[in-house]
N, C-alpha and C positions, 0 to 999 in steps of 0.2 A: 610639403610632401617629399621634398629633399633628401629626409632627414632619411625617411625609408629604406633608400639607394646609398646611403654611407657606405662606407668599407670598415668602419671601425666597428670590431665585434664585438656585442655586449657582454660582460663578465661573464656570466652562466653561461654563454654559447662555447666563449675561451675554453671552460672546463671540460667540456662534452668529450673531445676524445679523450682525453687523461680518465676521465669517467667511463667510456666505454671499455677503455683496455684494462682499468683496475676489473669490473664484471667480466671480462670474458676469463681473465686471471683465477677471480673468487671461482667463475662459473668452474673453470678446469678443476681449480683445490678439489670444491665439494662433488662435483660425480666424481671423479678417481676414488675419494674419499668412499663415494655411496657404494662403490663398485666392491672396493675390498671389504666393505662390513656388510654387502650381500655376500659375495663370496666366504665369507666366513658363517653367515644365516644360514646358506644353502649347504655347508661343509659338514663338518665335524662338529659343529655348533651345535648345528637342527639336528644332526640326525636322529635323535629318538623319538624329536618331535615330528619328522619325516614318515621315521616308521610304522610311528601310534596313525597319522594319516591314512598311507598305505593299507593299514589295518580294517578302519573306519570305511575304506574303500569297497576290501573284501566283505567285509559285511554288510554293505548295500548291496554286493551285487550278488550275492548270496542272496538275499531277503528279496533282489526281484526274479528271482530261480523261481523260489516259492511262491511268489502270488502268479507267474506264469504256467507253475504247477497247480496250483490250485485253480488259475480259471480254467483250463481245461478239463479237469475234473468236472467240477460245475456245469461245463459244457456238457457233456456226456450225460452230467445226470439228467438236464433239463430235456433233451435227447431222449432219455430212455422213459420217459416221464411223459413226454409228448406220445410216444408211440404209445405205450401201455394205455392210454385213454382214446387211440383213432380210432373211429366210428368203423373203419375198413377190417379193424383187427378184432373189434368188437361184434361186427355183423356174421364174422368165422367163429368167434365163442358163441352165439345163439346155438347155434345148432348143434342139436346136443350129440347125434352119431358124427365121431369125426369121418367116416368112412362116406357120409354123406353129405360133404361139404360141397357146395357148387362148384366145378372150375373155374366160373367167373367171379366168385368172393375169393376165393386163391390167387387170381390175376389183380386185383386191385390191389390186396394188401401184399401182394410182392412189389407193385408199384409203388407203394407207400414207402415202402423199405429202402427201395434200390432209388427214390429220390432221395432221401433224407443219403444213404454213400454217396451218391453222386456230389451232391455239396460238402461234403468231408473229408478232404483227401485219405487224411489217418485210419478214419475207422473202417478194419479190415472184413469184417464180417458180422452181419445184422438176422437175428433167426428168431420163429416163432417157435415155440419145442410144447410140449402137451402134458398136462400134467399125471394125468390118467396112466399114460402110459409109457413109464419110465422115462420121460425125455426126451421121448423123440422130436425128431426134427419135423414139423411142417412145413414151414417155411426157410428156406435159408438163400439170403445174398451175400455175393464175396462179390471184394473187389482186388484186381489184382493189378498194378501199374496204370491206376485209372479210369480200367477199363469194370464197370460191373454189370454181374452176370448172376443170375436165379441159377443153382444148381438141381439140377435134373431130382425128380422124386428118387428113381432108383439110388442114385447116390447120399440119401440123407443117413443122419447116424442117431443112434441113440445115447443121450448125453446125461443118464440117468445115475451112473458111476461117478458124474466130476464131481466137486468138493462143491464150487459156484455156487450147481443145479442144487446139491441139497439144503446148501444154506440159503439158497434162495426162496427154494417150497415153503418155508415157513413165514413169508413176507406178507402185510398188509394191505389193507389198499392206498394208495399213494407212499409206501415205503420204498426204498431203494436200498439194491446190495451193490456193496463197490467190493472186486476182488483181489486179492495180493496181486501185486508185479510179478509174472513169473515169463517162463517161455512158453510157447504157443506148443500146443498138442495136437495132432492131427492122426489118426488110424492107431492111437495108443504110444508113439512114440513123437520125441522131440519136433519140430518141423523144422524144415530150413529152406532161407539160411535162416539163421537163429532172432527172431522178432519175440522182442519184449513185450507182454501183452497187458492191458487192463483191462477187467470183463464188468461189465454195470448192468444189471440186470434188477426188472420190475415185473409184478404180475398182471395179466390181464383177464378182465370180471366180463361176463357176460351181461346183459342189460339187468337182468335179475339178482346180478351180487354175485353170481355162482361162481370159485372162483374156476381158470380154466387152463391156461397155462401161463409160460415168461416169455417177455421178448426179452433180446439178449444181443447187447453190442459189443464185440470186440477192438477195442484200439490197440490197432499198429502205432507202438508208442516210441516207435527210429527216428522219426521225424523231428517229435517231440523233444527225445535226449539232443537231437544234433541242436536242434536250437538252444534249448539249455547252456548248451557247451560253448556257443557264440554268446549267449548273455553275459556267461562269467568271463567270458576273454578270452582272444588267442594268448593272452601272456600268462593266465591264468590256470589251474586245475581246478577240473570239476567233480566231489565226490556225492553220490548220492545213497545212500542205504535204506534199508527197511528196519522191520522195529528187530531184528531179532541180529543186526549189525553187519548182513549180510552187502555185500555194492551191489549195485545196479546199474551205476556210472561210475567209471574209475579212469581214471588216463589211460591205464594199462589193461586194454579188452580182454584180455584173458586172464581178468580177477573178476568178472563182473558173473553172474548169475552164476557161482559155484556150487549153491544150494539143489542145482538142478545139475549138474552137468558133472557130479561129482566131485567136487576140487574146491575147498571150501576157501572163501578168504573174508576177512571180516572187519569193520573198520573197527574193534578193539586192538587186534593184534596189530596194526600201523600205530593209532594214537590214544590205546589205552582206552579203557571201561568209560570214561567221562570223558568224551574229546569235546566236548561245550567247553569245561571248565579245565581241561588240560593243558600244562605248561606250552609254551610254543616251541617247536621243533628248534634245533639250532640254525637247520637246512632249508626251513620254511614257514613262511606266513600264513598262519591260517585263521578262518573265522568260520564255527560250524553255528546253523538253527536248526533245531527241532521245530517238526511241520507234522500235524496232525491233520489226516484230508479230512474234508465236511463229511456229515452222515452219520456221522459216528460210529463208524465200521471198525475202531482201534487200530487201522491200517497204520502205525505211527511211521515217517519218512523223520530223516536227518539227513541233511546240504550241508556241504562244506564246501569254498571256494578256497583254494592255496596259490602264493605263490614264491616264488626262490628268495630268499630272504639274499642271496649275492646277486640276484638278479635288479630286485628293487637300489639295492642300495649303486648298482655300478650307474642304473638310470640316475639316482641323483649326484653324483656324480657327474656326468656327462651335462644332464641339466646345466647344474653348475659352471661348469667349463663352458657351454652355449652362452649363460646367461652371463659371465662375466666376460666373452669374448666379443660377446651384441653390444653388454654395456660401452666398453671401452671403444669398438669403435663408433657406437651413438656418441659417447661422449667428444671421441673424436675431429666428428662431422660437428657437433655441434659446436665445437669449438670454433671450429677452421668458419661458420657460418657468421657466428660472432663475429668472429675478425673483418667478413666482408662485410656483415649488414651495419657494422657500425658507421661507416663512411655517411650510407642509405636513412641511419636512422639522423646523423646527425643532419644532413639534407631536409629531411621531413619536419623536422624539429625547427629548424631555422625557415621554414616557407611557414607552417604553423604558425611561427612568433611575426614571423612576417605579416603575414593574415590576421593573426590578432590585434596587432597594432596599426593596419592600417582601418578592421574592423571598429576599435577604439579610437581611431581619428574621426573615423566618421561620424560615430555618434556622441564624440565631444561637439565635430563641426554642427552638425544639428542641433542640439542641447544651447552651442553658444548662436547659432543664429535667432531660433524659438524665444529666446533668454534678449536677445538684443532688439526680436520683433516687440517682442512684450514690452522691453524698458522704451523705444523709442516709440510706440503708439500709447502707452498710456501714460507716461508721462506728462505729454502737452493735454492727455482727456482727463488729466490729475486737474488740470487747472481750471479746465472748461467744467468738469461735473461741479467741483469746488465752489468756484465761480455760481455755477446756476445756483446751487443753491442755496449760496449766499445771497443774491440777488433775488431769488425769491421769497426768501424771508425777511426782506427788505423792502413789505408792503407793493407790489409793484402793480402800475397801473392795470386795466383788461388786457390793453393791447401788449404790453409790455410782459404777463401774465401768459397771455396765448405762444408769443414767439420765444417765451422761457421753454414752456412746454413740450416744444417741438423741437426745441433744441433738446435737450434733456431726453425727449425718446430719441433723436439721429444718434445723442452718442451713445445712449445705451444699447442702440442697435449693431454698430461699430465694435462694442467692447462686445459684444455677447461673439462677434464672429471673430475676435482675435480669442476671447474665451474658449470658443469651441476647437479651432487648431488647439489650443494650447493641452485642455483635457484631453483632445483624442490621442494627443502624444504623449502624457503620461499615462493613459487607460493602455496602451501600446508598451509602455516600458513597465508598468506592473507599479506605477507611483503612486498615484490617485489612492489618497485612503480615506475613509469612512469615519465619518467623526458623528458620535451619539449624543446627542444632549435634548434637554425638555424645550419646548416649542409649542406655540395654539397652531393648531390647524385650520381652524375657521379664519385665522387674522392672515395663512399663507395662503388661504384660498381668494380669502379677497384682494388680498397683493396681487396675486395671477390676473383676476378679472378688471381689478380697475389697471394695471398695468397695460391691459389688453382691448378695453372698451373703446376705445378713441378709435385702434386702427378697425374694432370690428363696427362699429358707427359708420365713421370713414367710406366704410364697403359696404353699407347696408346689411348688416348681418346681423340675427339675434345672436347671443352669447350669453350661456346659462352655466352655471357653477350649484351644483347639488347635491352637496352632502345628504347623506341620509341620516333621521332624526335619531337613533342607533350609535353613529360612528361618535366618539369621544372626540372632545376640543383638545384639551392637554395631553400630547403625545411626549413619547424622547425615540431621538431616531435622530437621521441627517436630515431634517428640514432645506441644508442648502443644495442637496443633489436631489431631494423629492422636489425642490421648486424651481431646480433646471429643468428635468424629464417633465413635469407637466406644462411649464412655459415652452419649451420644446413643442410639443405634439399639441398643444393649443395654436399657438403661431402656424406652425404648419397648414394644423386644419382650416385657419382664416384665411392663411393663403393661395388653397383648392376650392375654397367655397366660393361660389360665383353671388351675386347680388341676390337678396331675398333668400339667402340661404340661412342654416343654424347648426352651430358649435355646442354641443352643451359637454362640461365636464360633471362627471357624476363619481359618487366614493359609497362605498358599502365597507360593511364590517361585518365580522364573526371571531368570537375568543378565540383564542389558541385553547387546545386539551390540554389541563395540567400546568396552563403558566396565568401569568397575571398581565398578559399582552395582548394585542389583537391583531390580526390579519387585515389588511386594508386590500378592497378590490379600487383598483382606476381605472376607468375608461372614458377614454375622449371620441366621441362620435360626431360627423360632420356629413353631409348629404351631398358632397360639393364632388368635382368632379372622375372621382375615384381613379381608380386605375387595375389591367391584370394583373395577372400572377408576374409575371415577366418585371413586368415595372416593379410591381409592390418587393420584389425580390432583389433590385439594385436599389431603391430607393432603400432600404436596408442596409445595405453594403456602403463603404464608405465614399464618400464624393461622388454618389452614385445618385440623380438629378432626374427626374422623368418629367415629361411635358419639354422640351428643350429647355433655352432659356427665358422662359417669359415668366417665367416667376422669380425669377433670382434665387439667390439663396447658394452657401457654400456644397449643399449635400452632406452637412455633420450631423445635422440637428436628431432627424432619425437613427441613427445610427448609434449615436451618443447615448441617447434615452435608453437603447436597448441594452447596452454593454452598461451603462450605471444601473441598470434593473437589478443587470446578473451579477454586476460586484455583488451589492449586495444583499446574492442570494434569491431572489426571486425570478419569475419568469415575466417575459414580454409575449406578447400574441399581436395580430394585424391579420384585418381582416379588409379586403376593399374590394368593390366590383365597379367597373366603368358607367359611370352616368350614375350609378347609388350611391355615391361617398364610399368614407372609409370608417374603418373602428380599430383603436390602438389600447389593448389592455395590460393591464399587469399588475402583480402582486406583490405585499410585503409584507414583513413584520414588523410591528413597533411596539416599545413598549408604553405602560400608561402611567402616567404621573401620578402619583399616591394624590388622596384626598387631602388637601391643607398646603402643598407641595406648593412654594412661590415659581414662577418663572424665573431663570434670569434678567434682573435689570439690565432695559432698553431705554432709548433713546430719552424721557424726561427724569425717567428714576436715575440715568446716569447725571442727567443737568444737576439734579438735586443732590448727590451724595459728592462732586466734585468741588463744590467749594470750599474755597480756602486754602486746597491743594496745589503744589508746586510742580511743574513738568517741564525739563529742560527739553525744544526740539532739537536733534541735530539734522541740517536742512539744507543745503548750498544752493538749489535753485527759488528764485526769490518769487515767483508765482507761486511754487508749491509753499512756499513759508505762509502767502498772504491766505492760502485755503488755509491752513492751518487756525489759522488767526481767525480766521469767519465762521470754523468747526467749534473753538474753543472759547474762544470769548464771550459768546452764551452760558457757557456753562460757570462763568466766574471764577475759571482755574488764573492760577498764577502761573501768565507761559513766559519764556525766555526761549530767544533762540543762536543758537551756533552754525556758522555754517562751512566749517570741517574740522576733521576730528581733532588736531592739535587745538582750536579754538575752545570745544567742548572739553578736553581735559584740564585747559587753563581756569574754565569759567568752576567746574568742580575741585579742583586744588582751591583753589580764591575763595569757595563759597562759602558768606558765614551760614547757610542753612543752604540744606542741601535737598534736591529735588526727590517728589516721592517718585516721581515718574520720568525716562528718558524714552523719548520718539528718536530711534534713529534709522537715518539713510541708510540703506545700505550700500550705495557708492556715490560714496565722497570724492572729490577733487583731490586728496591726500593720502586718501588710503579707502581698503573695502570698511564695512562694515563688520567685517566675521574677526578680522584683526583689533580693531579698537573694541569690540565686546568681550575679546580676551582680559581684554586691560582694564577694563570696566568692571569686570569678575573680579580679579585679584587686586582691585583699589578700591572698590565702592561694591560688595557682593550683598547689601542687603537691597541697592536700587533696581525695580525691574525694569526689563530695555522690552519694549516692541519694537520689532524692526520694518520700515516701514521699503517698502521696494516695489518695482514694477514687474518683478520676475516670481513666476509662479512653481518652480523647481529648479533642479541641478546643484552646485556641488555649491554654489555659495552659499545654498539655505540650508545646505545638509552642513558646515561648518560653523553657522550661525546657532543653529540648533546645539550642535555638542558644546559651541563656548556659550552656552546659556541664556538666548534671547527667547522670553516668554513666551510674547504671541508675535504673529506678522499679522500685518495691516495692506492689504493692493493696491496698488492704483490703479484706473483710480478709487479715490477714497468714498465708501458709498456711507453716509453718515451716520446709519445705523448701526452696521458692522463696526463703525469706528468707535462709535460708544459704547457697543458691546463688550468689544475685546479694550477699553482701558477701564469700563465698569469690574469686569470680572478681574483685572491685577489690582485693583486702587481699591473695592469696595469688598468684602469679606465676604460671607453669606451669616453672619449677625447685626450687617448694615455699619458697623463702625470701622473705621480707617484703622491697617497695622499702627500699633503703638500707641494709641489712644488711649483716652480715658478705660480705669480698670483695671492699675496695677496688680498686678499676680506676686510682687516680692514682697515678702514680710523680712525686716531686716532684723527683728527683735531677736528670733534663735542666734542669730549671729553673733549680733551682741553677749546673750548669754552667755552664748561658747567662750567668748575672752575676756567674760567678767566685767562686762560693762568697760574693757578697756577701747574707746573708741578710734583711736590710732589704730589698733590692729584690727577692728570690727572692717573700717574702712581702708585698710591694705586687705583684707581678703576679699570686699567687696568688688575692689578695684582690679585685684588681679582674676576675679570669676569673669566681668566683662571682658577682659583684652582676652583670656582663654576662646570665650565667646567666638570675638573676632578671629581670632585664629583658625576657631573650627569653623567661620564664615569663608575665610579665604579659601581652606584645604577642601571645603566639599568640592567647587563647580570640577574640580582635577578626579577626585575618587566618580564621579557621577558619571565624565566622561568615558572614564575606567571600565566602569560599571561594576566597580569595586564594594558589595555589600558590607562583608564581613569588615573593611577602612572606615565603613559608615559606623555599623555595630561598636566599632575599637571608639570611637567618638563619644558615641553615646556613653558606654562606660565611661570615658575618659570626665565627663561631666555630671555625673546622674547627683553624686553624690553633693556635691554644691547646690546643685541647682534643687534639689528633693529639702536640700536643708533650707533653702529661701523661700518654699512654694512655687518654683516657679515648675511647672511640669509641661508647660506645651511644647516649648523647644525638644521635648524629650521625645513626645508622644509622635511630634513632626519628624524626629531623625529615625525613629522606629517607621512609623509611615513612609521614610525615604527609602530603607535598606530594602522596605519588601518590593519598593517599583520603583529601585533605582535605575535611572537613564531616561526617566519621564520629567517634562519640562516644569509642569505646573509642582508636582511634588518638593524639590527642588525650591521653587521660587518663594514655597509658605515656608519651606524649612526656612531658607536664607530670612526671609520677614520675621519668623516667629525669633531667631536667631536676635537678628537687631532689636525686635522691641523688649527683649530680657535686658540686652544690653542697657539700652536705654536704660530702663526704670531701674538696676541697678547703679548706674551713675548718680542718677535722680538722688536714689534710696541715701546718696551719701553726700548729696547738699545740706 
């Protein structure tokens, strides 16, 4: 941890200020940079595209003029519309003598009236007028500053002369009349001050149809214009006209209602017959719409919003000058900010790398202590499992029989809890990977049970194992993590269940939809002596132990089960109550072995297919050599052993035949194993290596891996697995040994090709093999690469040779390589299929 506290700076840290002051540098170039090519965007550049904006602008707000004119309209109508149908206005039309109206049906429908002002500031005066007779007034409310007020009968007028009234009388029922904007008229002349007015008027029907008179609203439309005039802008003009192009709103109040006031001014004579489509002033910006109110009264309106075309342009302008005088001192500060935070950044940067690397010590320190637990416990249980069961195949007496046995479960108890640390820390570092392959189910179930019959005897316990008649024997899936998680949660359960108690493991099935798999249910159920929630929830957790210590046990075993569930992809449940046992289930997929589908050869199919064959070990501790020798010499291999690696490259340089198979340590007295399987690679690449070790991750197996060692073997060595993994490199899936009987080369086309000249038949023979080797040597390098298209360059490189001797596996194997290249097995058939071409082309030229 020394190293930490150095003072000597790592290159990359050396560069950091030279790095921060070239950035703050760049940073200065490009905003000064950005600053003058905004200020040139926002100048002379943009401007027309500024303008066309500004434009864009007047013509929205122009167009919300309009729909703020027209909802008010709308309003009015719906107003005059509601009145014309109240029941109060209607009980005044019954009666057919007006002269004999009640005064209390007068007092309500003035009520009626003078509510509906009261809620409308604008509308200036609301009246029932008669049709009968000339238009007089019945009814009439004003309002005046707010305040409304019923005008006296003496004071009503008769309004049978206005334009409104007449064009009204001829209205529908549910029609409405909207009337021009004009100025308010009062005793025959103008009123003042001078109010803009809109008149909306409807008829009202007695119950009968008859029709009877109009109500009649007046908007005071001051209001109205003033807001108008804030919609379009203080910086803006606002013009508003009638259909016949007279204002109504103009900047300049004494152009506006000349139609009435004598004094005409018209929005042709400012901006011509077409100011929609009229050129733009030089002076000003304008955007007009034509606006036709609802009703269809031909009332036609035209809005024009303007404004100072040196007004807009001196604003961009000034813009400009803002924006590039904010830029520049943003760019400024940011400069000046650079320069201090770089000290700040390089600090942060350097505590980071600090933390990283002591973060990375620690989890090397971990990784090599885990890595040096594993090699110093299973190592010396390499020699004892080894031992046993050499010994027990060795005829041994009862007694001798009984205390194998029991030896044989202490150390399997032993490794399963250096096991369990070891998985939990690679389920923890995301290492732990999922390996699919075909497997019986029935022969893992009964391994669990007799594995487990003795300790559940022992404790007087039934233990039941019961597939359902449903579930398929021939699976593919991980057999060896489905036969942790249920050795797991069996064990456990034996260990809660008190005497006279019962374990029973049970399996159900159901297809998957759409695939050719099945769903397997597990549950292990025990009656023993359960536990809460409380417990059931750390005995979950890891090293988390309930009951104190009287049952022993690390606290992995549940935990483990759970988290191999969810690798892969399934769920775990647990269910337990105190004094009723427990229940642990869970689900998976597997898939099913096709009909006809062999297993891989185990343990006597490997005794049978291994003789004859050659296997160099490399070995250096002499117990682990003598297991070796008690594994294999059953099986009638030809072993040899070295015991380090200078020794086994001597015995392979020397050898007149050379081994199909190499067992190697991976640390030797001389060197690792990751280093001499390089050398193995580029001197001998058609032999496969298993590397055999007591470490179950970290960086030695991750280097062993890319220099190309097949499979690993544990320690200790559990006999099965050992003939497993040299069954599956040494024995093919056609049952015969690479390079066996069944030569694939026809030498005769060759021949042909040089005319029966045999001198050169056999120099093209001989230079196709060393080609061979060549491309033996060059793959384990591209593979590491993971260099396809180096693969692809190969194959070409060869096809043609080898297409003319029949030989096409090596071909089919380097195509098979490129598409999963950096897979081990791939690799190992190319490298096989490779040598035994070679081969029978040497052969082909004896």
């Amino acid at each position: 941890m020394a190293t930490l506290d150095s003072a000597v700076v790592p290159p990359h840290q050396a560069r950091l200020p030279s790095l921060a002051t070239r950035s703050a540098v760049l940073y200065s170039v490009l905003v000064g940079g950005a600053v003058l090519l905004a200020g040139w965007l926002i100048g002379d550049g943009n401007r027309e595209g500024a303008l066309a904006s500004r434009k864009g602008d007047l013509e929205h707000r122009a167009r919300t003029v309009q729909v703020r004119l027209e909802t008010e309209i709308r309003s009015v109508e719906n107003d005059v519309r509601f009145l014309s149908g109240s029941p109060f206005l209607r009980d005044v039309a019954d009666v057919a003598d007006v002269a004999e109206i009640p005064g209390e049906l007068i007092a309500r429908a003035e009520e009626t009236l003078a509510a509906l002002l009261a809620g409308k500031p604008s509308y200036a005066q609301c009246r029932l007028l008669h049709l009968s007779e000339p238009g007089m007034e019945l009814i009439r409310i004003d309002q005046r500053e707010g305040a409304v007020m019923p005008v006296a009968r003496e004071d009503l007028q008769a309004k049978g002369h206005r334009d409104y009234f007449k064009e009204s009388a001829g209205l529908g029922e549910g029609e409405i009349y909207l009337s021009p904007i004009n100025l308010n008229r009062e005793f025959g002349g103008i009123s003042l001050p001078h109010t803009p007015t809109l008149r909306s008027a409807a008829k009202v029907f007695d119950r009968s149809g008859r029709p009877f008179g109009l109500v009649v609203i007046n908007v005071d439309l001051r209001p109205l214009f003033a807001e108008l005039r804030a919609t379009a802008g203080a910086d803006a003009s606002l013009y508003v006209a009638n259909a016949e192009g007279d204002y109504l709103v103009h900047p300049d109040a004494s152009k506006t209602f000349g139609f009435d006031l004598g004094a005409r001014h018209r929005l042709a004579d400012s901006f011509g017959p077409e100011p929609i489509s009229a050129p733009q002033s030089d002076r000003e910006l304008l955007r007009f719409v034509r606006f036709t109110p609802p009703l269809g009264s031909g009332r036609e309106l035209v809005i024009g919003v303007g404004a100072p075309r040196a007004a807009v342009l001196g604003e961009l302008t000034r813009i400009r000058n803002r924006s590039m005088a904010t830029a520049l001192a943003a760019a400024l500060l940011a400069a000046v900010l650079v320069w201090s935070l770089a000290a700040k950044v390089e600090r942060q940067v350097e505590a980071l790398d600090r933390a990283r690397r002591v973060a990375d010590e620690n989890r090397r320190a971990k990784e090599e202590f885990l890595a040096t637990l594993s090699h110093e416990i299973r190592t010396p249980m390499n020699a004892v499992t080894g031992l046993v069961h050499a010994l027990a195949t060795d005829r041994p007496s009862e007694h001798q029989a009984a205390a194998l046995e029991s030896l044989q479960f202490a150390s399997r108890k032993l490794i399963a809890v250096v096991n369990d640390v070891l998985d939990f820390s690679k389920i923890e570092a995301g290492k732990l990977a999922v390996r699919r392959a075909p497997f019986d189910l029935r022969e893992l179930l009964d391994n669990i049970r007799a594995g487990n019959l003795r300790q559940a005897e022992e404790r007087g316990l039934e233990l039941v194992v019961d597939p359902a008649p449903e579930v398929p024997r021939h699976l593919v899936g991980d057999s060896l993590r489905l036969y942790q998680i249920l050795n797991n949660l069996v064990q456990n359960a034996l260990k809660f269940t008190p005497a006279g108690g019962r374990v029973k493991l049970s399996v159900a099935g159901e297809p998957r939809a759409g695939d050719d798999g099945v769903r397997l249910a597990f549950r292990v159920q025990d009656n023993g002596v359960g536990m809460d929630a409380r417990d059931l929830e750390r005995a979950l957790s890891r090293f988390g132990q309930t009951g104190g210590q009287r049952f022993g046990g690390t606290g992995l075993g549940l935990p483990i089960s759970k988290q191999l569930v969810e690798l892969q992809g399934g769920r775990f449940r647990a269910r337990s109550s105190p004094g009723e046992g427990s229940t642990f289930r869970f689900e998976l997929d597997f898939g099913i072995l096709p009909e006809g589908a062999e297993l891989p050869a185990t343990g006597a199919v490997a005794h049978r297919d291994l003789r004859g064959r050659r296997i160099l070990c490399v070995e250096d501790v002499a117990s682990n050599r003598l297991v070796m020798s008690a594994l294999l010499d059953p099986t009638g291999v030809d072993l040899e052993f070295s015991e380090d690696a200078a020794g086994a490259l001597a015995h392979l340089r020397a050898a007149d035949a050379l081994p199909d198979l190499i067992l190697l340590d991976l640390q030797l007295p001389d060197r690792d194993g990751a280093s001499l399987a390089v050398e193995l690679r580029e001197g001998w690449p058609a032999i496969p290596v298993i590397g055999l070790t007591a470490q179950t991750g970290g960086e030695l197996l991750d280097r062993c891996k890319r220099a190309g060692v097949t499979r690993f073997v544990w320690k200790p060595v559990e006999p099965q697995r050992f003939y497993e993994a040299i069954g599956e490199v040494l024995v093919p899936p056609d049952g015969r040994a690479p390079g066996g009987a069944g030569s694939e080369i026809d030498a005769s086309p060759v021949r042909a090709l040089f005319d029966g000249d045999a001198a050169k038949a056999e120099r093209f023979l001989t230079t196709l093999a060393d080609e061979l080797d060549e491309v033996a040597r060059a793959l384990p390098g591209l593979v590491e690469r993971l260099d396809a298209e180096g693969v692809l360059r190969l194959h070409h490189r060869l096809q043609n040779g080898l297409r003319l001797v029949g030989a096409t596996a090596p071909l089919d194997a380097l195509a098979v390589l490129a598409e999963e290249v950096g897979g081990g097995k791939p690799l190992q058939s190319c490298l096989a299929a490779l040598a035994d071409a070679g081969r029978q082309l040497r052969s082909a030229n004896a």
